[in-house]
C-alpha positions in Angstrom: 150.7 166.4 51.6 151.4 163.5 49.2 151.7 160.3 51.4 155.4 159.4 49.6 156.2 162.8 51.3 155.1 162.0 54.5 157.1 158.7 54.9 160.7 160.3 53.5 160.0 162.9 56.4 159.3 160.1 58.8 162.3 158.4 57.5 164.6 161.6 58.4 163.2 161.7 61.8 164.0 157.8 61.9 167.8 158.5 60.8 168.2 161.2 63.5 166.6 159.4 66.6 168.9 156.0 65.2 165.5 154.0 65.5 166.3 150.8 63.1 162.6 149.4 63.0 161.6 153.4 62.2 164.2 153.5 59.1 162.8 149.8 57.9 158.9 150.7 58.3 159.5 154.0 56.6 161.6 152.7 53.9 159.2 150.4 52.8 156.2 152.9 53.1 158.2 156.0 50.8 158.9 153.2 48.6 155.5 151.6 48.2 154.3 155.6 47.1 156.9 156.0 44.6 160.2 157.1 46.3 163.4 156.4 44.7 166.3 155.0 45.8 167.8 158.2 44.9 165.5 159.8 47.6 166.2 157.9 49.5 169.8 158.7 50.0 168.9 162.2 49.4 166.7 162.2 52.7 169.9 160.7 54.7 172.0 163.4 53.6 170.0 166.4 54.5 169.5 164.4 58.0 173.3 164.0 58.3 173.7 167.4 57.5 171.3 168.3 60.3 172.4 165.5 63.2 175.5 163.8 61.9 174.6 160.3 63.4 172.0 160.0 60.9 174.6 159.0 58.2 175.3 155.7 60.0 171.9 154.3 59.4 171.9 155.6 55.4 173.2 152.1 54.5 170.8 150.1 56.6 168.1 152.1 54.7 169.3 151.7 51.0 169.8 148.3 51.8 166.3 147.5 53.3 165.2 149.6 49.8 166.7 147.1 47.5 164.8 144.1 49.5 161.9 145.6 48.7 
C-alpha cells in the first residue's frame, strides 16, 4: 500500500480517537506523499460519518495542511 495511503488512514483513526498530535503528525506525513487538501477533508468526512466527533478535529487538520 502506497505510503500517502497509509498516513490518510492513520489520519482517520486520529480524527476518531480526538488525538491532536496524531491528526498533526499524520497531516504532515499524507501531505509530504502527495495528499491533497481535498483528501484531506474527504478523510474527515468518511470518519465523521463513521464516529461523529471526528468532525471537530477536520478544521485543526486543514489548518495544520495549509502550514505545511
Amino acid at each position: 500500500m502506497p505510503t500517502k495511503y497509509r498516513e490518510l488512514i492513520a489520519l482517520s483513526v486520529a480524527f476518531t480517537t480526538q488525538c491532536p498530535l496524531c491528526v498533526d503528525l499524520h497531516t504532515a506525513g499524507a501531505k509530504a506523499h502527495g495528499a491533497t487538501r481535498e483528501e484531506i477533508a474527504e478523510v474527515c468526512m468518511i470518519a465523521a460519518a463513521m464516529a461523529g466527533a471526528a468532525y471537530g478535529q477536520r478544521l485543526l487538520s486543514l489548518k495544520l495542511y495549509d502550514q505545511r
